[in-house]
C-alpha positions in Angstrom: 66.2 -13.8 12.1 63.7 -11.3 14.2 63.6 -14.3 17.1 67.7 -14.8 17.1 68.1 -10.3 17.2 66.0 -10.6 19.8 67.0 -13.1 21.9 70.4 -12.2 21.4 69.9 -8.7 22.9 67.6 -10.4 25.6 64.6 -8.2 24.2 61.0 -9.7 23.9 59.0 -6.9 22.5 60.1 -6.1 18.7 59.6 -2.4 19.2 61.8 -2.1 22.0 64.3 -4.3 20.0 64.2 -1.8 17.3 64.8 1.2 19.5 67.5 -0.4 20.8 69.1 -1.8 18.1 68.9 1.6 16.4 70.3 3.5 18.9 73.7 1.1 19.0 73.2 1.5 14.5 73.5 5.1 15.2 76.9 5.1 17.1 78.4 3.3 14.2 76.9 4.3 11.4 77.7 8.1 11.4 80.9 7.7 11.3 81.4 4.8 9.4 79.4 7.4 6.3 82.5 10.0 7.4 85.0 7.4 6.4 83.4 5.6 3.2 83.0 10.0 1.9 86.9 9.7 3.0 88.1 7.2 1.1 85.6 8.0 -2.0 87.6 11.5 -2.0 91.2 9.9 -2.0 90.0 7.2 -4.3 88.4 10.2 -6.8 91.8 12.7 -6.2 94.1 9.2 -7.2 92.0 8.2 -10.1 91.3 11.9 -11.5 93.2 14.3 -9.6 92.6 17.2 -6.9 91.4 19.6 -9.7 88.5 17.4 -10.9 87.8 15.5 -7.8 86.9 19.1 -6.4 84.5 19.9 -9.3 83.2 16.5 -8.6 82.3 17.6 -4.9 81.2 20.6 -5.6 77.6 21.6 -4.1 75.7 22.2 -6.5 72.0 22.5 -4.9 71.4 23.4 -1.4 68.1 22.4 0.4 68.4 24.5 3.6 65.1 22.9 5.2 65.7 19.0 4.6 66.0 17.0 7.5 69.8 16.1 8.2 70.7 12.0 6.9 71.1 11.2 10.6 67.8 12.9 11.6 65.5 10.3 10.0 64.6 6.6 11.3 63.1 3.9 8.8 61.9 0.5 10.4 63.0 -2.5 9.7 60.0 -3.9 10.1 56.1 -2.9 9.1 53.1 -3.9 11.2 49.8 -4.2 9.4 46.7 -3.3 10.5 43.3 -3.9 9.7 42.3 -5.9 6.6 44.3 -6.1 3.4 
């Protein structure tokens, strides 16, 4: 699967893959989040109206020093080192 990403991008080193194929994840995936917490909402005002669909978004906890969701990079691939 690695050798067809790559090749399909035209990419030979994995990291540089990765970058890359992040950076084009990152266009989509912010706002694909905005619509799925969209149409949760409408699904959640249908099902148990605006009343408790607001109590069900309420905030109950703020963390005012956590790193934001689009802030944060996990790779999809680990490189040992060293022996096992």
């Amino acid at each position: 699967m690695l050798h067809a990403m790559l090749n399909t991008i035209g990419e030979t080193d994995p990291i540089n893959a990765h970058k890359r194929i992040m950076s084009a994840l990152k266009q989509v995936s912010e706002p694909m989040i905005h619509l799925i917490f969209a149409i949760n909402e409408a699904i959640l005002i249908k099902n148990l109206g605006p009343t408790m669909a607001a109590e069900a978004a309420e905030v109950v906890t703020k963390i005012t020093n956590a790193p934001g969701l689009f802030d944060i990079e996990v790779p999809f691939y680990v490189e040992m080192t060293g022996d096992r």
